[in-house]
N, C-alpha and C positions, 0 to 999 in steps of 0.2 A: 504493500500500500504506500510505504513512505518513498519508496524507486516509481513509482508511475506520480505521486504528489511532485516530488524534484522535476521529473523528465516532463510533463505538460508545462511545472512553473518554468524549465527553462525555456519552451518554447515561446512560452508569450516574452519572456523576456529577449529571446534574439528577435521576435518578430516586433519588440517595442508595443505590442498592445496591455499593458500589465491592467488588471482587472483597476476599473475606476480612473483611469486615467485617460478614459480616450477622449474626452473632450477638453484637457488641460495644455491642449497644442498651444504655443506661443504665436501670435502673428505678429509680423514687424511692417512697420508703415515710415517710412521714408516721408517728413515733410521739409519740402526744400522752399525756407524763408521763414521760420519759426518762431525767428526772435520778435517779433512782435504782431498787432495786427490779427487779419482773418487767418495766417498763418500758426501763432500761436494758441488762437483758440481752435486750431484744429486738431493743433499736438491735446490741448488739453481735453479734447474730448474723444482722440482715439486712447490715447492714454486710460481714461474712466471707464473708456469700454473697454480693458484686458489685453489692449495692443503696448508689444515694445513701442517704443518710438524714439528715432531719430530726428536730430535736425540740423539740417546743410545749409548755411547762409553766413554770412559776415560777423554777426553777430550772434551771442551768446541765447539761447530759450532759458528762460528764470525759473521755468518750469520743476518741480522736484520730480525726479525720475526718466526726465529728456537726457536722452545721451544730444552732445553735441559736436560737429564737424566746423569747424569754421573754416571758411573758404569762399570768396567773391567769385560768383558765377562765370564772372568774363575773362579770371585767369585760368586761361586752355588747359596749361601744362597741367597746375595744382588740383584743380577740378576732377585732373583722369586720374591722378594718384591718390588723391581723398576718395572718391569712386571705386577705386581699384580696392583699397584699402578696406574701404566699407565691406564690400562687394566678396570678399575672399575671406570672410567669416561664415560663409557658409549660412547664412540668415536664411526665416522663411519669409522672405519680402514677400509681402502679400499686397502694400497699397503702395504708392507714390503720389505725392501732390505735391503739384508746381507753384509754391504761392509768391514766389521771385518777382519785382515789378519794378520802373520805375516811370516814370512820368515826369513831361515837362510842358510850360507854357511857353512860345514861342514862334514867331510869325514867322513864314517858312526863308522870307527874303534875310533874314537875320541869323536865324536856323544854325549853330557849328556843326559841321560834318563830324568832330568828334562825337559830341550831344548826342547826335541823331545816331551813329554806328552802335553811341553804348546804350541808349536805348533798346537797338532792337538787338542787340546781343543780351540784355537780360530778358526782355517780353519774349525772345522766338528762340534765338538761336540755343540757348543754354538750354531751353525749354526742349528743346528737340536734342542735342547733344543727352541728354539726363534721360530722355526718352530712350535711347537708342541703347546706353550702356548698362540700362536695366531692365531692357524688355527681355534676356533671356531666364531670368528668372523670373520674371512676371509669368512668362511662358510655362515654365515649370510651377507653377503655386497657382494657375491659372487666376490671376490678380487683376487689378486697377491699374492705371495712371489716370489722374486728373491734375488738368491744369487751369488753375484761377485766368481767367479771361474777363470779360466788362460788357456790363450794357454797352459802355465806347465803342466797343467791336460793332454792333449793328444801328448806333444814332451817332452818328457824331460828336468831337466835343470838341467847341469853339478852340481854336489856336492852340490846339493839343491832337494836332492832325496825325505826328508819327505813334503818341501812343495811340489812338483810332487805330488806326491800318494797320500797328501791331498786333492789339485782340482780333483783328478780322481775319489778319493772317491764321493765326493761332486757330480762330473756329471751325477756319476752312481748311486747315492739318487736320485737326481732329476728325472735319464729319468723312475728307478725303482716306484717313486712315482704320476708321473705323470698316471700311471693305476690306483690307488687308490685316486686319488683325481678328477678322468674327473667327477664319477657321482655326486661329491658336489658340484660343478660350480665352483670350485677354482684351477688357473694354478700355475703350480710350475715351475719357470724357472730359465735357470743357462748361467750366459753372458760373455762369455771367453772373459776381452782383452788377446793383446799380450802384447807387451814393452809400457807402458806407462809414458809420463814424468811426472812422481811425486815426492815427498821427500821418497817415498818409499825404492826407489834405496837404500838411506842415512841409512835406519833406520835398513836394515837386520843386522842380529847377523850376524858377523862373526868372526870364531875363529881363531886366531892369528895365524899367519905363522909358524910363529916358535915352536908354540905345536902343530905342525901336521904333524911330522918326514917323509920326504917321496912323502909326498900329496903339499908341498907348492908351485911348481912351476906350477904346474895343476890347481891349487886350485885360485891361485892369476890368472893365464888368466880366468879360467874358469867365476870368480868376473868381472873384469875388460870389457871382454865381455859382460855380462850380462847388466851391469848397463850403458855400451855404448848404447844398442838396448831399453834398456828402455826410457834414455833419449834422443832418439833418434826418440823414437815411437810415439803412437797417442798424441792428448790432450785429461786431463779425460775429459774436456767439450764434447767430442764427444764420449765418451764412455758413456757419459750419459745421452747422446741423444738416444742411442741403449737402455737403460736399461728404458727410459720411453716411449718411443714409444711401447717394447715388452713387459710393463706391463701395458700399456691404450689401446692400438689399438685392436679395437674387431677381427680384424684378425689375431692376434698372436696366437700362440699354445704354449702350453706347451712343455718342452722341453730343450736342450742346443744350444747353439746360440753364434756364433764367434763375436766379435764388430772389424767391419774394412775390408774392401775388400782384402786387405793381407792377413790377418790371415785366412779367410775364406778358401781362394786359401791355407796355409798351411795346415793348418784342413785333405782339402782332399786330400794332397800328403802323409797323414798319413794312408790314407785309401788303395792307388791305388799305393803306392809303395812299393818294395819287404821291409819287415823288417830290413834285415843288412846292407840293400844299405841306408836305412832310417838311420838306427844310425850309417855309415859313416859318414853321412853330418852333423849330430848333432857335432862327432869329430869336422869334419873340421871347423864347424861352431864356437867350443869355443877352441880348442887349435889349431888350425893351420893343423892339421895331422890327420888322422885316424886311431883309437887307433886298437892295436890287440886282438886276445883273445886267 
């Protein structure tokens, strides 16, 4: 009796099922931009749900129990070594989210080609690099990637044109990639808020009035509004509630996804209303008037 008791216990033991532990599996979620923001309440709420969790960004998550990687997304080199490094722990990466952003105001004739590169080297390109060096494990864990995107991606936002065309880039990765990834069991998803209150608002570049000959009286409402509706808008706490629910719930799809019953309802006034009648109301919406052409 006690030679068949040993020989089944070791079986479960080589095979790792040991009685009462099959649901005590760890899952690891990768949140890349943590330290503050819709990003860190996303650590804190995969964290509350039984997830390890990481986070990849410049700055430190204050989080108790974030592991952290500090690393600026735009240096190439350090990026693949932090990755690498990450990455050969043998984890069960289960989620990734992209919440890395920056934003600037700026009229396009004044515009530095530095500014604008390192823009879209955190909105896309890190965004797709970070994508690329963890989809084979996502492939193995049959997991997530989501990447934080913007209502800006489908309304415009006054004199903040490269971040716009960045999240649009970004939506239109996603919905393009979401064909190429159904048959690996891996979803790729992109979670537009609108205005949300963060230090966000605080941290955009904005180039100084008075070097932008022309643009500053445009430029200052078009800011000023802006950073109203933001801080005026959701909480991240609830924006990342949308971003775990769309990347745990077996009935999510791949795909882009508004966070908030407003923005939803704007979403599709972008779909179902004439174009110029559309970007009247953006007008009226940041300077008062609607502009001519």
């Amino acid at each position: 009796m006690f030679g068949k008791r040993s020989i089944f216990g070791i079986k479960f033991f080589l095979s790792g099922k040991k009685i009462g532990m099959e649901n005590q599996e760890v899952k690891e979620a990768l949140i890349v931009g943590a330290s503050s923001g819709i990003g860190a309440e996303t650590a804190a709420l995969f964290l509350a749900k039984g997830y390890s969790v990481t986070n990849l960004s410049r700055g430190e998550c204050k989080i108790t129990g974030v592991r952290n990687l500090l690393c600026d997304v735009t240096d190439g080199e350090k990026l693949d070594k932090v990755l690498e490094n990450y990455l050969s722990d043998g984890k069960g990466l289960k989620t990734v989210v992209y919440s890395a952003g920056f934003s600037m105001a700026a009229p396009l004739e004044y515009a530095e080609e530095k500014d604008i590169k390192y823009l879209y080297e955190v909105n896309f390109f890190a965004f797709l690099k970070i994508l690329g060096k963890t989809l084979p494990y996502l492939k193995q864990n049959r997991g997530t990637f989501c990447v934080i995107s913007s209502v800006g991606g489908a309304i415009p936002i006054a004199y903040d044109a490269y971040y716009s065309s960045s999240k649009a880039a970004v939506n239109m990765a996603v919905n393009a990639l979401r064909q190429e990834f159904a048959p690996l069991g891996v979803r790729i998803i992109s979670v537009m808020p609108g205005g949300t209150k963060t230090n966000f608002s605080f941290k955009r570049k904005i180039y100084p009035y008075a070097d932008v000959n022309g643009y500053a009286e445009d430029m200052n409402s078009a800011v000023k509004t802006l950073q109203g509706i933001e801080q005026k808008g959701m909480k991240p706490s609830a924006v990342a509630k949308t971003i775990y629910r769309k990347c745990t719930s077996k009935y999510a799809y791949s795909g882009v996804y508004a966070a908030g019953a407003i923005n939803k309802i704007l979403i599709a006034f972008t779909r179902i209303l004439p174009q110029q009648l559309f970007a009247g109301l953006v007008s009226l919406v940041y300077f008062g008037k609607e502009k001519g052409e």
